[in-house]
gemmi code that builds the backbone of each chain (N, CA, C; Angstrom):
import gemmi

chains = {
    "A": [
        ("UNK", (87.487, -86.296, 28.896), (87.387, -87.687, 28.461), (88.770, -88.294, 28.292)),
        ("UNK", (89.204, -89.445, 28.297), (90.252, -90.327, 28.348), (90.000, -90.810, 26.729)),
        ("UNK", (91.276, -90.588, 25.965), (90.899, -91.403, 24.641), (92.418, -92.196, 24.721)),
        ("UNK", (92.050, -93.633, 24.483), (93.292, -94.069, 24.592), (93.572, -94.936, 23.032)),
        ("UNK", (94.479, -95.764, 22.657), (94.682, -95.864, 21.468), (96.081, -97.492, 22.069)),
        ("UNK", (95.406, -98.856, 21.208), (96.524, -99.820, 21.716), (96.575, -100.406, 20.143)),
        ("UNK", (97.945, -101.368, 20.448), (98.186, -102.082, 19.319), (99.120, -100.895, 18.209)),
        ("UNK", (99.139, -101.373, 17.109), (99.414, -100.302, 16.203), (99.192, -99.275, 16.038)),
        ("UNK", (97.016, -98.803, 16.846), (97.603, -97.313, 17.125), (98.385, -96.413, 17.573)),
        ("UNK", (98.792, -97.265, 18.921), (99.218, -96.714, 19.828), (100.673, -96.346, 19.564)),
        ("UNK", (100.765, -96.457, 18.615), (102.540, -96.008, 17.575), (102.326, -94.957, 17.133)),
        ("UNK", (100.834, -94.776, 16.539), (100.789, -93.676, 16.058), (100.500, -92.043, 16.612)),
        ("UNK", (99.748, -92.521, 17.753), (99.108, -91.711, 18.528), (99.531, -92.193, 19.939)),
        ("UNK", (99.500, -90.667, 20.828), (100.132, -91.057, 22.177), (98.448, -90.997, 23.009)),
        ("UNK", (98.464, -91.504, 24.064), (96.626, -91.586, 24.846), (96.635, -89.898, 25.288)),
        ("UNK", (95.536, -89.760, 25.438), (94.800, -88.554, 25.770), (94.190, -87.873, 26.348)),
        ("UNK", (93.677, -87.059, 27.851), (92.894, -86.739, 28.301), (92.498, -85.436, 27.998)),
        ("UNK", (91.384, -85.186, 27.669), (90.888, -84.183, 27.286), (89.170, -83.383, 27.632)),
        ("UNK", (88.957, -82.151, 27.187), (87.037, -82.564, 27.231), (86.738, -83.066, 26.036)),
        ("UNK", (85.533, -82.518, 26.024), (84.956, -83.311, 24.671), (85.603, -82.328, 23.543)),
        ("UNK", (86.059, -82.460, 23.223), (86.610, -81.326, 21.755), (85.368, -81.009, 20.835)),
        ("UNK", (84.950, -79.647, 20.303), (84.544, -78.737, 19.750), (83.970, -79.852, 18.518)),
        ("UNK", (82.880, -79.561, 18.168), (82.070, -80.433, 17.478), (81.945, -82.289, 17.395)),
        ("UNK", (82.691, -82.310, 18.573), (82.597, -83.939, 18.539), (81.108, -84.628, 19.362)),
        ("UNK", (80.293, -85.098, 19.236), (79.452, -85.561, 19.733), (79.013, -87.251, 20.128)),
        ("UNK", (80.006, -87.439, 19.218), (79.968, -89.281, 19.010), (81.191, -89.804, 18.525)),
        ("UNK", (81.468, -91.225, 18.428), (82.289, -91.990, 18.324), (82.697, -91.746, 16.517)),
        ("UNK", (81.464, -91.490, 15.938), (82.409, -91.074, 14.598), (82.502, -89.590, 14.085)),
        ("UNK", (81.997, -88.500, 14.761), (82.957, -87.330, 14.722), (84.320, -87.623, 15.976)),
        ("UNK", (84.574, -88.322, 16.130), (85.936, -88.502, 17.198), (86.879, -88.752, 16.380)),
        ("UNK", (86.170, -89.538, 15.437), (87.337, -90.503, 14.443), (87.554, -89.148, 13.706)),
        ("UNK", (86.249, -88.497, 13.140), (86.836, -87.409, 12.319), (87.844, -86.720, 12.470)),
        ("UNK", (87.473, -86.272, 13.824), (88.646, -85.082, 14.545), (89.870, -85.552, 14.680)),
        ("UNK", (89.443, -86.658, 15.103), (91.621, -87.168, 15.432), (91.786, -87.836, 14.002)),
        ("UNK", (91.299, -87.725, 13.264), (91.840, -88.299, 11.373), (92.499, -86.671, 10.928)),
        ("UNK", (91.735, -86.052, 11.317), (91.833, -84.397, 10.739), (93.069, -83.984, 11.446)),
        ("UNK", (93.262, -84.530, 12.880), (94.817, -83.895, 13.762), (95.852, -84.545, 12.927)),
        ("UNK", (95.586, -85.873, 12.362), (96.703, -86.909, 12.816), (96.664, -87.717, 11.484)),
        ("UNK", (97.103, -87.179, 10.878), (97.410, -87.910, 9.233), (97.833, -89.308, 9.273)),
        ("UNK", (98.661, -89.356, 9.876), (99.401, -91.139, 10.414), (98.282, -91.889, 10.528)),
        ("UNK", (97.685, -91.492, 11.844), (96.688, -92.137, 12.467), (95.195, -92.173, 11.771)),
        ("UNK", (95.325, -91.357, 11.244), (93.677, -91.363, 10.201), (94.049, -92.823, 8.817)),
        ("UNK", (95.279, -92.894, 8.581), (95.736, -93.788, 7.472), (95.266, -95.302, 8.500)),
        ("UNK", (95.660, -95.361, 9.477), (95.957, -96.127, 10.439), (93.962, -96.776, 10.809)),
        ("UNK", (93.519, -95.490, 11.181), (91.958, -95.841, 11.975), (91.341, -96.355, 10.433)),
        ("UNK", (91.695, -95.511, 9.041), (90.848, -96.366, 7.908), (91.271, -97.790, 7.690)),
        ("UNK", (91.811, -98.098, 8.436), (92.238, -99.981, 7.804), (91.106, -100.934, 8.644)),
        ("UNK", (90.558, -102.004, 7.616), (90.009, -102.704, 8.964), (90.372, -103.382, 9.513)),
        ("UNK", (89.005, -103.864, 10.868), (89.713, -104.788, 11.997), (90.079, -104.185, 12.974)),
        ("UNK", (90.292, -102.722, 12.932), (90.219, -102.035, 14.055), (88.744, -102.245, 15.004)),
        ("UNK", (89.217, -101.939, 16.225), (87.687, -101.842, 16.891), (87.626, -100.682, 18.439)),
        ("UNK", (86.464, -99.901, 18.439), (86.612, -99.060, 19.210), (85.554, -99.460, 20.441)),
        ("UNK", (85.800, -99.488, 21.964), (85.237, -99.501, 23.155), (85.003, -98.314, 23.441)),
        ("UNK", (83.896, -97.736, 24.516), (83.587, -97.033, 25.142), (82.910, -97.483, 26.498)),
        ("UNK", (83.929, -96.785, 27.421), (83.131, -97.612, 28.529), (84.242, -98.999, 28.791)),
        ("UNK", (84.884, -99.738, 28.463), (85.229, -100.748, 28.350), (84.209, -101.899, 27.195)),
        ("UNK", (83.482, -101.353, 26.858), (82.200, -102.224, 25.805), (82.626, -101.713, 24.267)),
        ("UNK", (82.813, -103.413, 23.657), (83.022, -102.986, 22.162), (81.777, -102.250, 21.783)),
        ("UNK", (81.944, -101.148, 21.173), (80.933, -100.833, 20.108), (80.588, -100.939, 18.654)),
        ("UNK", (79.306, -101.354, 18.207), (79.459, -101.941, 16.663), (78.697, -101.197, 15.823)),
        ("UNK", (77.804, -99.539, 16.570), (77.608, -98.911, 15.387), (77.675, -97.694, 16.522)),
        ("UNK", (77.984, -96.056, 15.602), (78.370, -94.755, 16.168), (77.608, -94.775, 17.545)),
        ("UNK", (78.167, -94.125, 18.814), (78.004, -93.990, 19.889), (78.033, -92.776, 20.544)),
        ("UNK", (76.985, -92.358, 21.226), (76.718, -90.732, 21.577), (77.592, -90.939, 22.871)),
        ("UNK", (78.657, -89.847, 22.958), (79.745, -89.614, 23.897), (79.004, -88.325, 25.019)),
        ("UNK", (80.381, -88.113, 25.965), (79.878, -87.213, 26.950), (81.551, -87.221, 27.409)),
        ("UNK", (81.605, -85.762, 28.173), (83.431, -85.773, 28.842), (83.455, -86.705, 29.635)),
        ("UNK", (82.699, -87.500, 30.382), (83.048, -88.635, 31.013), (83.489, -89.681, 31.394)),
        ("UNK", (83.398, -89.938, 29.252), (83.433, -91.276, 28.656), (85.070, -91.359, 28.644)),
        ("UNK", (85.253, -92.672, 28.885), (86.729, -93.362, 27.818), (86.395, -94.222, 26.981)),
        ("UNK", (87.230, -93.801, 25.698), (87.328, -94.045, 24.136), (88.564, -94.851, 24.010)),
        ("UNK", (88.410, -96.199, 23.767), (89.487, -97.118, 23.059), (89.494, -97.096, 21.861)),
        ("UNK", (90.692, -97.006, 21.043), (91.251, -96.874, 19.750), (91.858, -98.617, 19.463)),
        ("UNK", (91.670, -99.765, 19.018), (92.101, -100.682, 19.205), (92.183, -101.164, 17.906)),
        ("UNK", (93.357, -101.513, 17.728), (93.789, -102.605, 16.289), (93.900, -103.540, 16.125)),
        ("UNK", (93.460, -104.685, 15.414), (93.301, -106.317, 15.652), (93.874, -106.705, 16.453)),
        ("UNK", (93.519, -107.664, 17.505), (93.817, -108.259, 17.991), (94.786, -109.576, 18.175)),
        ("UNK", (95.757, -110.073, 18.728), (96.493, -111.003, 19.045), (96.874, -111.948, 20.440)),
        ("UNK", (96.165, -112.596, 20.716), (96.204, -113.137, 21.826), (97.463, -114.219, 22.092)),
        ("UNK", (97.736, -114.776, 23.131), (97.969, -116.249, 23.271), (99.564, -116.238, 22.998)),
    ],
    "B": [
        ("UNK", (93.492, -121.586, 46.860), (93.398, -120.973, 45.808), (91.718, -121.080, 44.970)),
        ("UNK", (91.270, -120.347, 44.701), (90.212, -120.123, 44.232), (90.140, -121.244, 43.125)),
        ("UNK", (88.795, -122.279, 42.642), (89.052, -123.187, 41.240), (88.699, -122.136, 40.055)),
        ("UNK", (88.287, -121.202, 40.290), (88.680, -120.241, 38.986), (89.560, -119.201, 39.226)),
        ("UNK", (90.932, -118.914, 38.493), (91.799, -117.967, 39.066), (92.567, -117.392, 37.656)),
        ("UNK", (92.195, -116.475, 37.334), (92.664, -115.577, 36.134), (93.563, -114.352, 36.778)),
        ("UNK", (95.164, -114.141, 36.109), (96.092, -113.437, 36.311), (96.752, -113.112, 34.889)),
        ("UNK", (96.367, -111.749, 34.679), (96.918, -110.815, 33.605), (98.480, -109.962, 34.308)),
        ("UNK", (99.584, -110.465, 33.493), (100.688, -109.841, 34.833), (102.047, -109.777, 33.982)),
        ("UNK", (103.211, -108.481, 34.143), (104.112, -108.952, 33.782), (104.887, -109.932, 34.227)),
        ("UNK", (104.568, -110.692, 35.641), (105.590, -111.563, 36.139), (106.102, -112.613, 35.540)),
        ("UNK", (106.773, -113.305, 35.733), (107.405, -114.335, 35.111), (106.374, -115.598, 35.403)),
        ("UNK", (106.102, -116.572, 35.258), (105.389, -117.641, 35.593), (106.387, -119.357, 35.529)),
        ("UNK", (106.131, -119.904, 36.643), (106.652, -121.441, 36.631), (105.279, -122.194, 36.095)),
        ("UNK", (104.667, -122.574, 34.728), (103.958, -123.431, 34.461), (104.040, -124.827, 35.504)),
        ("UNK", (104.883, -125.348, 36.343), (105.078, -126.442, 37.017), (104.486, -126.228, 38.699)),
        ("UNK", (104.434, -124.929, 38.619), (103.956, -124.822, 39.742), (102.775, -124.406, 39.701)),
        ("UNK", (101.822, -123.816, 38.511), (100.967, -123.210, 38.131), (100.068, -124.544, 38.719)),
        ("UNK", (100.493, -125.847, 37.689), (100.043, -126.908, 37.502), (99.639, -127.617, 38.740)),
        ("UNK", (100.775, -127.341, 39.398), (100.414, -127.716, 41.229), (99.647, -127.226, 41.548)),
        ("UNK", (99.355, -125.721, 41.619), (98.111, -125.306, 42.680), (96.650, -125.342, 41.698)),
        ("UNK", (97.061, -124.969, 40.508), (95.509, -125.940, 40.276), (94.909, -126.834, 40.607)),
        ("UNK", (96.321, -128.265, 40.587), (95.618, -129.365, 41.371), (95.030, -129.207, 42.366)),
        ("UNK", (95.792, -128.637, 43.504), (95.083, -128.167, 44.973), (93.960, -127.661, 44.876)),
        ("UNK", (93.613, -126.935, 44.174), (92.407, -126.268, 43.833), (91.028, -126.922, 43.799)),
        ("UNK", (91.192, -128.150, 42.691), (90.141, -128.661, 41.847), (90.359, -129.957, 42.472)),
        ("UNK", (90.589, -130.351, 43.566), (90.731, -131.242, 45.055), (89.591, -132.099, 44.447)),
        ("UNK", (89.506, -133.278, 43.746), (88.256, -134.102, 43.877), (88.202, -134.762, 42.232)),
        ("UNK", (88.343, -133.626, 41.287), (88.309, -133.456, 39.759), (89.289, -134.971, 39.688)),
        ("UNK", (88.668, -135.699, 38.091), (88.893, -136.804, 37.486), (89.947, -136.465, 36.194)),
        ("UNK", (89.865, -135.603, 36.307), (90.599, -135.334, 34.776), (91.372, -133.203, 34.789)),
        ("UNK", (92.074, -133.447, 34.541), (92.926, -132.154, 34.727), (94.222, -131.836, 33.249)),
        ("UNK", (93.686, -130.537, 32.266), (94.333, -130.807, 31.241), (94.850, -128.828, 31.091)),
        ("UNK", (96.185, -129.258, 30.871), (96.880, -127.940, 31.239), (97.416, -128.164, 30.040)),
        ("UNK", (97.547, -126.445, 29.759), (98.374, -126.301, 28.387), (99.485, -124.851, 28.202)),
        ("UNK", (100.168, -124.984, 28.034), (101.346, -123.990, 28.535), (102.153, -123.269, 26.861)),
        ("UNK", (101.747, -122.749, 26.759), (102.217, -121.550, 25.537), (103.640, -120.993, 25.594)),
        ("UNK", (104.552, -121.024, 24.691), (105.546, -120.882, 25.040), (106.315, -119.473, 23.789)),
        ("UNK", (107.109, -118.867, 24.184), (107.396, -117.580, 23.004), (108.786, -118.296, 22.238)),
        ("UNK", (107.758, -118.638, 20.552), (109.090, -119.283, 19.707), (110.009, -118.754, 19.518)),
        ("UNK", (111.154, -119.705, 19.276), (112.396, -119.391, 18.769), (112.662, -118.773, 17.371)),
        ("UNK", (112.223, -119.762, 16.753), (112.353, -118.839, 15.543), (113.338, -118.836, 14.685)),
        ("UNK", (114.803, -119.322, 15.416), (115.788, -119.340, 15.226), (115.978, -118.130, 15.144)),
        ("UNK", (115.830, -116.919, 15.609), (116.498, -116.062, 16.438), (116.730, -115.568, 17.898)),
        ("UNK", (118.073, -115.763, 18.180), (118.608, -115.408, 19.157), (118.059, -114.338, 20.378)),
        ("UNK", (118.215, -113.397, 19.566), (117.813, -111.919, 20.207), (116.148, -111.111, 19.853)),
        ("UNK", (115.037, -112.058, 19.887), (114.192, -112.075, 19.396), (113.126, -111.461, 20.806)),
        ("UNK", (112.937, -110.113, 20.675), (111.934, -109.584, 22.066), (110.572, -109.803, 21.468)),
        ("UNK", (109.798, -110.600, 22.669), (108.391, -110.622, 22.249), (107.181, -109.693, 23.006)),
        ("UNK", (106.708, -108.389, 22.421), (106.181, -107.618, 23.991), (104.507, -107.680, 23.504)),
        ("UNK", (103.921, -108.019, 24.279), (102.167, -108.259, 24.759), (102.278, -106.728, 25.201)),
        ("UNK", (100.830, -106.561, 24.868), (100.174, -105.385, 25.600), (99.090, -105.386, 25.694)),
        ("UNK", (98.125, -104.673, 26.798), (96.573, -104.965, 27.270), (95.925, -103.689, 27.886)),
        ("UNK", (94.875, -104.476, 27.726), (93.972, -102.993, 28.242), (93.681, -103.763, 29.585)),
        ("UNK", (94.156, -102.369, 30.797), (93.675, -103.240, 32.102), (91.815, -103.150, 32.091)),
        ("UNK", (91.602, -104.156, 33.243), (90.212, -104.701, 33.630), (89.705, -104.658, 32.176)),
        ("UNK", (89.559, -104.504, 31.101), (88.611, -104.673, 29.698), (89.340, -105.875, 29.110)),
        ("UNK", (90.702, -106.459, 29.581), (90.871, -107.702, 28.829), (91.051, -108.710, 29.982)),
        ("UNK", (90.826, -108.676, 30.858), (90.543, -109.444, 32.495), (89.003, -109.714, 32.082)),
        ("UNK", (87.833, -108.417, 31.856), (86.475, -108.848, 31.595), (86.041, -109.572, 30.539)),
        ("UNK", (86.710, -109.013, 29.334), (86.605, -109.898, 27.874), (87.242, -111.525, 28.267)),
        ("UNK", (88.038, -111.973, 28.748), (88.803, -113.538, 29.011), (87.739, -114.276, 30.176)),
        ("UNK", (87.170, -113.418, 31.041), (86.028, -114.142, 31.828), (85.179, -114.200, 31.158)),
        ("UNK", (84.813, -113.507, 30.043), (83.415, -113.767, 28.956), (83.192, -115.079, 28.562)),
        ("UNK", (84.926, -115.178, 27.740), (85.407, -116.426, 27.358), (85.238, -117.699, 28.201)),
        ("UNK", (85.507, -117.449, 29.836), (85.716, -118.881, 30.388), (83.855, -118.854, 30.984)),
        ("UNK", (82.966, -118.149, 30.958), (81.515, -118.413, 31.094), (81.470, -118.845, 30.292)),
        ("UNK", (81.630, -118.905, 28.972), (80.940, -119.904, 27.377), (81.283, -120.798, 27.501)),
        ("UNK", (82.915, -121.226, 27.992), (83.390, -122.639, 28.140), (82.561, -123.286, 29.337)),
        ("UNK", (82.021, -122.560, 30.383), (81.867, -123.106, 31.609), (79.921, -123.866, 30.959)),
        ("UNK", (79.681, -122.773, 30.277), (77.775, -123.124, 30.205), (78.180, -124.475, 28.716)),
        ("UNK", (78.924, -124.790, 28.425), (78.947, -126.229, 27.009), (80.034, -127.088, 27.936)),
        ("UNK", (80.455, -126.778, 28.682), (81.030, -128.187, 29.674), (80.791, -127.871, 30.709)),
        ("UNK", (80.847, -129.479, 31.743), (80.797, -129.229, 33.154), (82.285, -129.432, 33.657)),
        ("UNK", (82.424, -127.662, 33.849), (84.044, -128.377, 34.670), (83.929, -128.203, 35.755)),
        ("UNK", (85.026, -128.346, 36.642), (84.900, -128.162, 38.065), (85.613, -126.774, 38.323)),
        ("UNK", (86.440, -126.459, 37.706), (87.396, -125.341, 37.443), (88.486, -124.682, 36.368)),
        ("UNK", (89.568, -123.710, 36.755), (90.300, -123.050, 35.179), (91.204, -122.547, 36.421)),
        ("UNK", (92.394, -122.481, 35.446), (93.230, -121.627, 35.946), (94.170, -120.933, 34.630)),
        ("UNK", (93.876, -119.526, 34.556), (94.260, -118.824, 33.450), (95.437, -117.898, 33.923)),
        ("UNK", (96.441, -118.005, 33.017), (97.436, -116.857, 33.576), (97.996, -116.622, 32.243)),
        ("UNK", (98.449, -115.122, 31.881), (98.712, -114.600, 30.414), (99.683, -113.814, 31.286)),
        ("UNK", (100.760, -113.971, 30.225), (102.477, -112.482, 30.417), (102.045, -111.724, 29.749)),
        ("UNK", (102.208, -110.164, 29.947), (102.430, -109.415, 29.444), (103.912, -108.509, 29.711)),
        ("UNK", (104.391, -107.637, 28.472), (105.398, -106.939, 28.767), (106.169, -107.501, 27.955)),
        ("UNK", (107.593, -107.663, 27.934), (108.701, -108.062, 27.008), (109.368, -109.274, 27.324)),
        ("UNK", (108.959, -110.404, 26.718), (109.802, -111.801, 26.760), (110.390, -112.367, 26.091)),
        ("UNK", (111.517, -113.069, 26.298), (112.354, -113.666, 25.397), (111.774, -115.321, 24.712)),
        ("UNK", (112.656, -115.726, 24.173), (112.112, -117.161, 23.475), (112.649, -117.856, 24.533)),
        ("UNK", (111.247, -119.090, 24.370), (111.462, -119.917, 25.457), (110.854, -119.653, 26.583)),
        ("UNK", (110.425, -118.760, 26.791), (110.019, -118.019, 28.242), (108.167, -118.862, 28.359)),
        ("UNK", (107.511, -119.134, 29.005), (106.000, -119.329, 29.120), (105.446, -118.147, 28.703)),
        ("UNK", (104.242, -118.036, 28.267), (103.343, -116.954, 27.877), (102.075, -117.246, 28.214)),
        ("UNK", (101.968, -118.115, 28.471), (100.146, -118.439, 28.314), (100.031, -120.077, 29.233)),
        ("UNK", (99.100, -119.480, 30.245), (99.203, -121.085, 31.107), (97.234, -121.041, 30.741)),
        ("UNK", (96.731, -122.521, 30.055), (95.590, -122.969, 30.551), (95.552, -123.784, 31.028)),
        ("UNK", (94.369, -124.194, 32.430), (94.193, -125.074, 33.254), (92.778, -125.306, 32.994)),
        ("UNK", (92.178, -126.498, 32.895), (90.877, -126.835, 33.365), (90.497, -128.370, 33.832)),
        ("UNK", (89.593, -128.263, 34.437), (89.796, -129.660, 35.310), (87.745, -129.966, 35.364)),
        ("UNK", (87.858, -131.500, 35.259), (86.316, -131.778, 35.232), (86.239, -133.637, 35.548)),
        ("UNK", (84.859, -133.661, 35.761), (84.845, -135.240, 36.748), (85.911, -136.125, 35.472)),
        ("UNK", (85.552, -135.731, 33.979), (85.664, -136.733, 32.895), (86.822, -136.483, 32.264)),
        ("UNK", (87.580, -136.900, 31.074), (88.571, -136.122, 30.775), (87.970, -135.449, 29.316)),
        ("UNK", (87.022, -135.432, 29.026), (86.519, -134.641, 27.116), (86.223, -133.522, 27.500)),
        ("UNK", (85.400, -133.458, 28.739), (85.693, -131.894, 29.323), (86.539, -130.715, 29.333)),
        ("UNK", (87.538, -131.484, 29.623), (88.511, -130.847, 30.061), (89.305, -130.485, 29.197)),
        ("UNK", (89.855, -131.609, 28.358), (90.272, -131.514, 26.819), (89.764, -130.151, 26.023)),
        ("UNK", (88.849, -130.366, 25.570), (87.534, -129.533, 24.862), (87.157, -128.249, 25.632)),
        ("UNK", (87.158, -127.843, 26.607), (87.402, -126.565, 27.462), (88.976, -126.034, 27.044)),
        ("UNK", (89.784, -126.829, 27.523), (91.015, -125.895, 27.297), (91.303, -125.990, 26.091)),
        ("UNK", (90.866, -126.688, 25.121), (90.835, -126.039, 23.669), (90.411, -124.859, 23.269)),
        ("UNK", (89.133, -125.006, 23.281), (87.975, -123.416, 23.442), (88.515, -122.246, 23.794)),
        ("UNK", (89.498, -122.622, 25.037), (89.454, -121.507, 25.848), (90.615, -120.960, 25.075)),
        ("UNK", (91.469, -121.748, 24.662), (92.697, -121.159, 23.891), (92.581, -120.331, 22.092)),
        ("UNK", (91.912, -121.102, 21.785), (91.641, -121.079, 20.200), (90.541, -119.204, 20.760)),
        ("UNK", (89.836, -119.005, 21.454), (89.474, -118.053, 21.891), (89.907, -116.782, 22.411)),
        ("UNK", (90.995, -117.045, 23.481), (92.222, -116.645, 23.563), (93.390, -115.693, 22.644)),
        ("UNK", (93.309, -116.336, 21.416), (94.026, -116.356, 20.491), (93.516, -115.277, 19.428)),
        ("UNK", (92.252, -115.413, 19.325), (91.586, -114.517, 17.997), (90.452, -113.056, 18.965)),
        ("UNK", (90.551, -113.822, 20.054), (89.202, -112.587, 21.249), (89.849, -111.661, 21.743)),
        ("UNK", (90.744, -112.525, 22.621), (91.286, -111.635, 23.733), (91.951, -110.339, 23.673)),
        ("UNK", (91.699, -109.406, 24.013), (92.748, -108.072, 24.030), (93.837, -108.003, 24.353)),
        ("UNK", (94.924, -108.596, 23.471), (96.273, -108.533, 23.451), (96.504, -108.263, 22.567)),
        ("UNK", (98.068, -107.445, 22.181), (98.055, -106.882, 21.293), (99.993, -106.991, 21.297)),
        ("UNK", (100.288, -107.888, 20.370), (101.758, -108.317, 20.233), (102.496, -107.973, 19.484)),
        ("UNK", (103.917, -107.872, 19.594), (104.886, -106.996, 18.742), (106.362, -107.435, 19.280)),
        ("UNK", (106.863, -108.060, 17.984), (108.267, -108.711, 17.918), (109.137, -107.855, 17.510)),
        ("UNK", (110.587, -107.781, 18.326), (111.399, -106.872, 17.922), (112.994, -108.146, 17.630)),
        ("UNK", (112.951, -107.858, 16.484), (114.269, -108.405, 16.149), (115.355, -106.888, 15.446)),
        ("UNK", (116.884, -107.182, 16.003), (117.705, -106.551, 15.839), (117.308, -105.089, 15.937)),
        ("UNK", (116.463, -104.838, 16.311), (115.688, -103.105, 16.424), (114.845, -102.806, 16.131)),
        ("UNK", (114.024, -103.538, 15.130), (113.146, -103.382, 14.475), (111.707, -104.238, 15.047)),
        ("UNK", (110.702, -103.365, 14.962), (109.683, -103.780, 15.808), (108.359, -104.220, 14.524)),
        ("UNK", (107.754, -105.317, 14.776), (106.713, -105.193, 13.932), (105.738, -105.747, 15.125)),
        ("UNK", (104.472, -105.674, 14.320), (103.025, -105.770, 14.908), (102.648, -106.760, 14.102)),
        ("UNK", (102.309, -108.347, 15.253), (101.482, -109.179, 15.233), (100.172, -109.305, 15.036)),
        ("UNK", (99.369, -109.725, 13.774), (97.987, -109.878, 13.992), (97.012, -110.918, 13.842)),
        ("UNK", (96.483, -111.601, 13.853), (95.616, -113.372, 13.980), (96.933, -113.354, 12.855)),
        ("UNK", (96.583, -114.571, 12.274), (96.854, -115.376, 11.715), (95.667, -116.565, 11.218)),
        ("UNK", (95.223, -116.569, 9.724), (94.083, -116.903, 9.049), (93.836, -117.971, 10.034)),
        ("UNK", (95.350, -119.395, 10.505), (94.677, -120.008, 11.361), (93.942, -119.803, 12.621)),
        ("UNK", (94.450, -118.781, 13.146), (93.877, -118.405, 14.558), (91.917, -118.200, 14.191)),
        ("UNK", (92.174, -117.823, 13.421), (90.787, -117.304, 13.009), (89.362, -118.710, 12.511)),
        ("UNK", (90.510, -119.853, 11.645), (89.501, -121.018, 11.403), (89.644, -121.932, 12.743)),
        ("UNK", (90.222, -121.919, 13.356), (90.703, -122.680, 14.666), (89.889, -122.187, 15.161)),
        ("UNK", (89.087, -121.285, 15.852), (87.863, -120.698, 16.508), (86.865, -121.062, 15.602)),
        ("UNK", (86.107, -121.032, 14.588), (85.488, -121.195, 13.429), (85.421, -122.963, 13.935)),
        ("UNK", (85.851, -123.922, 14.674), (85.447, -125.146, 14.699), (84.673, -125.436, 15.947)),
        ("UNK", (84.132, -124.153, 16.949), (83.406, -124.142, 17.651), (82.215, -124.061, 17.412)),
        ("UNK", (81.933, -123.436, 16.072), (80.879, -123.110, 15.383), (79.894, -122.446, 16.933)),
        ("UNK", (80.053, -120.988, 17.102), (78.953, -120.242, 18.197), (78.830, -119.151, 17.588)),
    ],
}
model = gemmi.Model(1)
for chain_id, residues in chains.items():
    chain = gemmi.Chain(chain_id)
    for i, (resn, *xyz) in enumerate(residues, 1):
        res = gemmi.Residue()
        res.name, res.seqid = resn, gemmi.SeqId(i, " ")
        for name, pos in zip(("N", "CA", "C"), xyz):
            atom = gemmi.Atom()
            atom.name, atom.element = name, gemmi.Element(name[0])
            atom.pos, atom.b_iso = gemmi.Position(*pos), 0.0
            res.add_atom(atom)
        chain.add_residue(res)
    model.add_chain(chain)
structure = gemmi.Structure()
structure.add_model(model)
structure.setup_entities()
């Protein structure tokens, strides 16, 4: 799977290809696992206003994954 | 040139010429209202401004945007172009174009499309003065400025 990470995550955490890592099944054991690697970044994913895609599609409640998938890590937004 | 033409790009952009081939474009249109975004000064000198994006997911999210504008006005066309990468002050950042028989159309589209732009779009900005980098995020107005579309 591709997990990538923009905005302010992406300071914290570098992007990722990987399989599915060892008990992850969904979009919020993902968060678990990379909160549990990545102390920075777990401080970082608890703030809100973050928002996570899969697929390129925002998602707005936990999402059943597969190694296939790519996972956006995204921090408020700023356009214009 | 296509009357809808969206370009996510580090290149540099001439808003003056942007403005030209829209016209060419929208060949017929009564009313044509362009709006050109520019990276403030600030009154600093040495002030880097760097955008960043997710490819094709913020190309698809900004066409979301110009279908909503397109189904509450009748335009004839848009021409969207966003910098990304590292720019100085002064530089263009953001070209909107839209063009329609009337001019409230057109007005009121490239409002939408900007105020949308601004709080939707997947960009993700970060100013570096003297070395130091911080991270841009709405701004309460960006946020009631969309909020007068009421959707």
């Amino acid at each position: 799977m591709e997990i990538l990470f923009f905005g302010r995550l992406g300071d914290v955490s570098a992007n990722m290809s990987c399989g599915l890592p060892k008990g992850v099944s969904d979009t919020d054991s993902l968060s678990s696992w990379l909160s549990e690697k990545n102390e920075t970044l777990a401080a970082e994913l608890a703030k809100a206003g973050n928002r996570i895609a899969v697929n390129k599609t925002i998602i707005t409640q936990n999402t059943l994954l597969t190694d296939k998938d790519e996972v956006a890590f995204m921090s408020p937004l700023s356009g214009g | 040139m296509s009357t809808k033409f969206l370009q996510v790009s580090k290149e540099e952009f001439d808003p003056e010429l942007a403005h030209k081939s829209f016209r060419k474009a929208v060949n017929g249109a009564g009313a044509i209202v362009a709006f050109t975004g520019l990276v403030r000064g600030e009154g600093q000198d040495d002030l880097t401004l760097t955008l960043s994006h997710y490819p094709d997911f913020t190309e698809a999210e900004i066409t979301k945007i110009t279908q909503r504008a397109e189904e509450r006005w009748p335009l004839i066309g848009w021409h969207i172009i966003h910098r990304v990468g590292p720019m100085t002050a002064g530089e263009p950042i953001v070209f909107v174009a839209t063009a329609s028989a009337h001019r409230r159309a057109a007005f009121e589209a490239a409002d939408f499309i900007m105020d949308y732009l601004k709080s939707e779009a997947p960009f993700w900005k970060s100013e570096t003065i003297d070395g130091k980098q911080n991270w841009i995020e709405p701004r309460g107005q960006d946020i009631s400025d969309k909020k007068r579309w009421s959707l």
